[in-house]
Phi, psi and omega in degrees: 000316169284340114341316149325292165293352159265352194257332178276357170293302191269021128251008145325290199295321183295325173314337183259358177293166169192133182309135170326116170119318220258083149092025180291152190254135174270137179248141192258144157255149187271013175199176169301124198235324182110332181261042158265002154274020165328309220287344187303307191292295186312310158306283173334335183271328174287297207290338186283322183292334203079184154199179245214144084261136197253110168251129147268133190239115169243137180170157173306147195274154201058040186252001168092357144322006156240326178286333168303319182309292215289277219287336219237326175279013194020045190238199183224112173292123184288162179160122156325087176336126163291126184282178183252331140344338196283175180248355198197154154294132175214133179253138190252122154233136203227122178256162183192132154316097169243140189268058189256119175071212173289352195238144175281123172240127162270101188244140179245119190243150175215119183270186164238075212269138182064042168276114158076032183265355203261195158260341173251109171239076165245015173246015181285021142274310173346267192320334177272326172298324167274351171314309169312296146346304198268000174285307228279307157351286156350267207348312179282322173296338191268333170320266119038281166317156172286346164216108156270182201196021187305326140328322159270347187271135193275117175264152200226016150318147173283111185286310193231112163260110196255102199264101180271131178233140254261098200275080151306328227093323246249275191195186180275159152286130175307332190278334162262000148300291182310305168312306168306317163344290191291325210284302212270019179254359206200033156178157167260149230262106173232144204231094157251180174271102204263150178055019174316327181305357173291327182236134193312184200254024165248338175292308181292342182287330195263347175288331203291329222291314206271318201269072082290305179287355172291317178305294184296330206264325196277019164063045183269142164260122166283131159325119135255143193290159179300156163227022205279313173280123162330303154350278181290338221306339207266282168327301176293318055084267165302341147261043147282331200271346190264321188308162330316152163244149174268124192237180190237168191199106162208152182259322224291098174270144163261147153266124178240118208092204162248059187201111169291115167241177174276153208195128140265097182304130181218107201342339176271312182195205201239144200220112202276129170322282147289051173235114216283326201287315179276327174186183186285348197320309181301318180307330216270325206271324191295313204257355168286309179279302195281315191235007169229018182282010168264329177262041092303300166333301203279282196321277161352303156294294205283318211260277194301303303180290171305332189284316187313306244246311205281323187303308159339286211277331158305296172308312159279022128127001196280151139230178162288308185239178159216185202331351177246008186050040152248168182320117192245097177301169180298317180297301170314327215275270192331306171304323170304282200312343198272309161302328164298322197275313185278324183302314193289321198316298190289325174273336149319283191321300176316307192291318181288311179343292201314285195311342179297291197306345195271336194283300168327295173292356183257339161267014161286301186303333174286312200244020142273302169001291194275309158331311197284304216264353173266349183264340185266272166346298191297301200291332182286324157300285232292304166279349181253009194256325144333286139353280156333332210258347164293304159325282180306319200262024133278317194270002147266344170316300181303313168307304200310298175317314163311295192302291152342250204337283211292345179279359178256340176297341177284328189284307161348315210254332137319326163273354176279326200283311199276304188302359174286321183257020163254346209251308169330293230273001167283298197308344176299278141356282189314321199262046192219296186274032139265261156356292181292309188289001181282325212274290185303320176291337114014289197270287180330325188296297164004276185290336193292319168307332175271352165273349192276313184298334180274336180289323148339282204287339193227357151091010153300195197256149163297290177343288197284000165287330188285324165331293163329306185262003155262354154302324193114178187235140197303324181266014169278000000 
């Protein structure tokens, strides 16, 4: 029983929990409890940490963006003149520490250097839409870790987009349609007039007239200030109605009066920066800085920062809900997709299998192939080199025979040579002792005649000179 009585007790007590949102009761206090200074702790807590702002500044080089940052933060920011030269849009960013009173600002500028210098611009939003992209991107992946550091970490989303346009006169340019176009799901959008002082002021009243309706009719969304707080409601209300504004840019202060003001000078007069009377500048400075630089700030996180974030997170497969529309936690989320994702693993993997085996085989079948056609190569060399090897030991059979014959013609002809020259060398002789006996009787003829003459001459017996000479001559 008492067991009994303790388990309906506690579930007495569970009856009284109630979920957030559901049937909360307002309670009087019976005293000072203390956490009305939250919002005091919260301030304190912003100044000591500081804050961030991001400006981009998009317009054509030479509308006078950087002397406007300088006029409107009254510093003077370093950076290097844009040339007309670039080839391609390229965005420049310069962060800078600015100081007022007690509170810290980290302001961040972003130019847009060589926009709408080129001759073909149709793709020239492209480098700023993804410039954006990649802000929001960090943000997320650093969202996204397991030990963030988000208190510390600089965020570089883009807060404020301050979009100058060109005081034709006339009407917008396709190309700041098309950008502002492009723009306006992924940055808050403030569209001024640069360089108003060029064109008069019924001329610039009917120019703001036409880039509104310009605006409106081509579905561009524009910043507007808020009017959900009362405070602000009044004001903003009314420079929702200014917008665009035409502003003016100068660091060059003058004296006008007994007072240096910013000022341009121009041979017809003088065209003062904050003279309300002269251009928009104070307005633009009231509601960019003084009363709406938080609701940028915010608008830039919940709308644009979330829109991002939500698309993102849809393309890697998270919902909310799933097919019955009921509630889908992240885990639930995760496991589904990690299973769809191991599932794709596996008919991948399969697919890849088939197609590896199917591959094997088609190159096995290729290098039987090629086998076949190299065994066939080989018996046709093979026979012709047979062939070839027949051919040589015929035609040397032949060389050899030849070669006999001519060594017995030789020998033949060698034995011919030598009974030749034996048969020669008697016939030599013979006509070598025909020749000497020719040679003596030659000579016997001789002598006989020179004994006929001596015998003549000295009156010898013939006889015995023939005797003599028939005997011979003592050196025969």
């Amino acid at each position: 029983m008492e067991a009994e009585a303790n388990s309906g007790s506690l579930e007495d007590s569970w009856a009284f929990i109630q979920r957030p949102g559901e049937g909360c009761r307002t309670v009087p206090l019976a005293g000072h409890v203390g956490f009305d200074s939250l919002p005091d702790q919260l301030v304190n807590k912003s100044v000591s940490e500081g804050f961030c702002f991001n400006i981009l500044c998009v317009g054509e080089t030479g509308l006078g963006k950087s002397t406007l940052m300088d006029t409107l933060f009254n510093t003077k920011f370093e950076g290097e003149p844009a040339t007309h030269t670039q080839p391609g849009v390229q965005l420049r960013s310069n962060t800078y520490d600015l100081q007022e009173s007690n509170v810290g600002l980290k302001l961040t500028i972003v130019s847009t250097v060589g926009f709408g210098d080129q001759i073909n611009k149709e793709d020239s939003y492209k480098p700023i839409v993804e410039f954006i992209d990649a802000q929001f991107e960090a943000y997320l992946q650093e969202e996204l870790k397991i030990r963030r550091v988000l208190h510390t970490y600089h965020d570089s989303r883009i807060h404020a987009c301050l979009y100058f346009i060109a005081p034709t006169g006339h009407s917008l340019k396709s190309l700041d349609l098309v950008t502002m176009k492009k723009l306006d799901s992924k940055v808050n959008i403030i569209p001024i007039i640069a360089k108003s002082d060029a064109i008069s002021k019924s001329e610039l009243t009917k120019f703001k007239i036409k880039i509104t309706s310009e605006l409106v009719s081509n579905g561009v969304q524009i910043y507007q200030f808020p009017t959900d707080d009362e405070s602000v409601a009044e004001i903003n209300g009314t420079m929702n109605a200014h917008l665009p504004f035409a502003v003016i840019g100068s660091t060059e202060e003058l004296k006008i009066g007994n007072k240096m003001m910013k000022a341009r000078q121009y041979p017809w007069g003088t065209v003062q920066v904050e003279n309300e009377a002269h251009c928009d500048f104070v307005k633009l400075r009231e509601m960019l800085i003084r009363v709406n630089m938080e609701d940028l700030r915010e608008q830039t996180h919940s709308r644009h920062y979330e829109l991002y974030r939500r698309c993102k997170l849809e393309e890697m497969g998270f919902k909310d809900t799933d097919p019955d529309s009921k509630p889908f936690s992240l885990q639930e989320t995760y496991e589904a997709k990690r299973n769809e994702f191991l599932g794709e693993l596996q008919k991948k993997e399969e697919e890849m299998r088939q197609m590896f085996v199917q591959r094997v085989k088609e190159k096995e079948a290729e290098l039987k192939e090629a086998e076949k056609e190299l065994h066939e190569k080989f018996d046709r060399l093979k026979k012709l080199h047979q062939d070839e090897k027949k051919k040589l030991e015929d035609k040397k059979k032949s060389l050899d025979d030849e070669v006999n014959a001519f060594k017995q013609r030789k020998t033949a002809a060698e034995l011919l040579q030598s009974q030749g020259s034996q048969a020669g060398g008697s016939q030599t002789l013979k006509r070598d002792k025909e020749k000497k006996n020719s040679y003596c009787f030659t000579v016997n003829s001789a002598v006989c005649r020179m004994l006929h003459e001596t015998q003549v001459l000295f009156g010898l017996p013939v006889d015995a000179l023939f005797l003599r000479n028939r005997a011979g001559p003592p050196f025969l």
